[in-house]
C-alpha positions in Angstrom: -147.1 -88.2 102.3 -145.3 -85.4 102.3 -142.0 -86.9 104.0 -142.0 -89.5 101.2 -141.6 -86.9 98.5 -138.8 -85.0 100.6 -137.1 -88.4 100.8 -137.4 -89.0 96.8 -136.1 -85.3 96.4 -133.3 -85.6 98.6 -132.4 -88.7 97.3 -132.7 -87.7 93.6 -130.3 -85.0 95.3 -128.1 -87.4 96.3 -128.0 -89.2 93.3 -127.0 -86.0 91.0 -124.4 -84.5 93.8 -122.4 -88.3 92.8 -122.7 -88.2 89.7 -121.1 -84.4 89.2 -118.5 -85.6 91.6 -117.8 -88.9 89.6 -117.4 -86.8 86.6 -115.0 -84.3 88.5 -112.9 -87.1 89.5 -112.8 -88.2 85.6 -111.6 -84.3 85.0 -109.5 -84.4 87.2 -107.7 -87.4 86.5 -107.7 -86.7 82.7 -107.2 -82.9 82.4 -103.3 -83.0 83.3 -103.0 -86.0 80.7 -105.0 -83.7 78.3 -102.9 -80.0 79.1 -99.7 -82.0 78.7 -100.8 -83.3 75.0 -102.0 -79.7 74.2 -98.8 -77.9 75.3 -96.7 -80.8 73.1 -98.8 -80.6 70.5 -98.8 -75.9 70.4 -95.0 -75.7 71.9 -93.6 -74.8 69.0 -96.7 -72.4 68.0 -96.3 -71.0 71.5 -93.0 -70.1 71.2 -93.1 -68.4 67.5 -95.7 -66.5 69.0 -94.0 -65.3 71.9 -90.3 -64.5 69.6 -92.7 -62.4 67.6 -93.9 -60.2 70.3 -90.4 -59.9 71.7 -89.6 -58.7 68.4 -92.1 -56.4 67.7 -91.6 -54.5 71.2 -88.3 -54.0 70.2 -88.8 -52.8 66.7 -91.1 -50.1 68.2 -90.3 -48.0 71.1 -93.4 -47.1 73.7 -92.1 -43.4 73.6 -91.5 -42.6 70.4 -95.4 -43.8 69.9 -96.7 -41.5 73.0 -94.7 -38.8 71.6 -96.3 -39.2 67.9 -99.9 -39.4 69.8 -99.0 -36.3 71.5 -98.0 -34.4 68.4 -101.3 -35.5 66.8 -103.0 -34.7 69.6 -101.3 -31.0 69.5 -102.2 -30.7 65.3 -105.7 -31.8 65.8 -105.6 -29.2 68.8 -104.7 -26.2 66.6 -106.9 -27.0 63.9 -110.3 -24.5 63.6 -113.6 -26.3 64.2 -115.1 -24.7 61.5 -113.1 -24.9 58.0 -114.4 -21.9 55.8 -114.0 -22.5 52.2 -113.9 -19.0 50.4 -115.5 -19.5 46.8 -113.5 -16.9 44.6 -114.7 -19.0 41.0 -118.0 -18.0 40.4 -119.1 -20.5 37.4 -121.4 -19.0 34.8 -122.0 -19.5 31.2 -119.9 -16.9 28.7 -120.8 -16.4 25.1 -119.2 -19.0 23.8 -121.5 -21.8 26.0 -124.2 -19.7 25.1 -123.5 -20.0 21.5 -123.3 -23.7 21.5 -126.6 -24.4 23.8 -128.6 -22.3 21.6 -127.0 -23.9 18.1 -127.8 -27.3 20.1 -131.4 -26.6 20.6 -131.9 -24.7 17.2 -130.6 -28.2 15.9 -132.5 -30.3 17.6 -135.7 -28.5 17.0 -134.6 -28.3 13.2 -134.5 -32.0 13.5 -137.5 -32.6 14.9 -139.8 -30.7 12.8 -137.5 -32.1 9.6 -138.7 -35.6 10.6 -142.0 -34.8 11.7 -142.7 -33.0 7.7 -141.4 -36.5 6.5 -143.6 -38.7 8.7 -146.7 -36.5 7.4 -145.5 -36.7 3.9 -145.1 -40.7 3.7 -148.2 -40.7 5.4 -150.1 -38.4 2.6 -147.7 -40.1 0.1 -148.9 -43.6 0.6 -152.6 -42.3 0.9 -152.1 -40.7 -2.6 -151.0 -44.1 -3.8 -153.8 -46.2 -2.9 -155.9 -43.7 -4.4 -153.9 -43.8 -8.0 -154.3 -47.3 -7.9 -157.9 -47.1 -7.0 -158.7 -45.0 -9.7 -156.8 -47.2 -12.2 -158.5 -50.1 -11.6 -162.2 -48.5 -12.0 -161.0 -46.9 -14.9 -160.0 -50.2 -16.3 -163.6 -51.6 -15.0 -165.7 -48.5 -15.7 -163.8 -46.8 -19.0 -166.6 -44.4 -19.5 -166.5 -43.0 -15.8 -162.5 -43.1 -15.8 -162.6 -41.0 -18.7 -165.4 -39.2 -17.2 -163.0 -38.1 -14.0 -160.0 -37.3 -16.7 -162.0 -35.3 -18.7 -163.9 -33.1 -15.8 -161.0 -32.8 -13.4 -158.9 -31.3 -16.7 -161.5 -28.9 -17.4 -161.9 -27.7 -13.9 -160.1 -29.0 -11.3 -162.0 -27.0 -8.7 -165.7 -27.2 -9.3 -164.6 -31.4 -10.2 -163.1 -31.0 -6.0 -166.4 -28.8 -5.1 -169.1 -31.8 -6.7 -166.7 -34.6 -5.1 -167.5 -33.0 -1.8 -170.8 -32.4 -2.4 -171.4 -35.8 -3.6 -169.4 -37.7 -0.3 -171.6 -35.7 2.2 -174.9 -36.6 0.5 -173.8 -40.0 0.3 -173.1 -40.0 4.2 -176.2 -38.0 4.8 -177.8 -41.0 3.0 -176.2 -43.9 4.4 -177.0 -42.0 7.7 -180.8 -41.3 6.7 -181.2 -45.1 5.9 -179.3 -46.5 9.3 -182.5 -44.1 11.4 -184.7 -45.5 9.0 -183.3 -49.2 9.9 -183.1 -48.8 13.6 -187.0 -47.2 13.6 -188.2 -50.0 11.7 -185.9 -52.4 14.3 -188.2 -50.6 17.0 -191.1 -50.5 15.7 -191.4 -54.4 14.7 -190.0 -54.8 18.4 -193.2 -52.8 19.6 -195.1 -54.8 17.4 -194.1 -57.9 19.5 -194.6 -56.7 23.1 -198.0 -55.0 22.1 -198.4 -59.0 20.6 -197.1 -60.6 24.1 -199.4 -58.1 26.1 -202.4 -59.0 24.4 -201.3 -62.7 24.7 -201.6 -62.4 28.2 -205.5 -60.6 28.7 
């Protein structure tokens, strides 16, 4: 059994050793054909090539280039390792840099706060002129209590400002007073119906 496969193997041996030398005959028989096409076809190339290399050794001599190389060898010799840069300007800020950094930032802070005071005032501007309108329209509604406000707020301004507050917190201690009353009466009917729901169940 064994025998049989070394016969198959050498003869698969046998097989592949004619077929590279089948295909070297087929180089060899068409690789002058094919260097004699190529050196035809690049002559010309060839040749421009070579007439510029001929003329580029002549246009620069080997010695004059070692002798450069060893003059840049010398230079580079002779230079210090270390290159020590002495710093004789000392940059600082004189009076009149000072001057301007301190006008810049005066100005700049100037111009802040100048737009910040406008913000605020358009703000309390447009506020004011809700209000105006406000009060024209319930005094066009309500005569009695427009001329009411008029006539009070002339007389004194600051008692009129006093009673306003007085009157907006016992309105909010009010509305406040009648939102625990809501949510206790909310809790209280929603004890009412689990106490219901508990007895459901005995």
């Amino acid at each position: 059994m064994e025998q049989d496969e070394l016969e198959e193997k050498v003869n698969m041996a046998e097989e592949l050793i004619l077929g590279l030398v089948k295909r070297m005959e087929v180089i060899e028989s068409e690789l002058p054909e094919f260097l004699k096409s190529f050196l035809e076809q690049y002559k010309e190339t060839l040749a421009s090539i070579s007439g510029q290399i001929e003329k580029s050794n002549k246009r620069y001599d080997d010695q004059k280039i070692s002798q450069q190389i060893d003059k840049v060898k010398d230079l580079v010799g002779t230079m210090p390792k270390v290159i020590t840069v002495k710093n004789e300007h000392h940059h600082h800020f004189g009076a009149w840099s000072k001057n301007l950094i301190i006008g810049v930032a005066a100005c700049f802070l100037i111009t802040a706060s100048s737009v910040g005071t406008a913000l605020y005032l358009n703000h309390e501007n447009n506020l004011l002129a809700a209000n105006y309108i406000k009060f024209r329209a319930i005094r066009q509604i309500a005569p009695k209590w427009g001329h009411w406000a008029d006539t009070t707020y002339i007389r004194n301004p600051k008692a009129m400002e006093e009673n306003t507050i007085k009157l907006e917190n016992e309105a909010l201690e009010k509305a406040y007073a009648e939102e625990v009353a809501r949510e206790t009466a909310e809790e209280a009917k929603q004890a009412r119906k689990r106490l219901h729901s508990l007895k459901k169940k005995d």
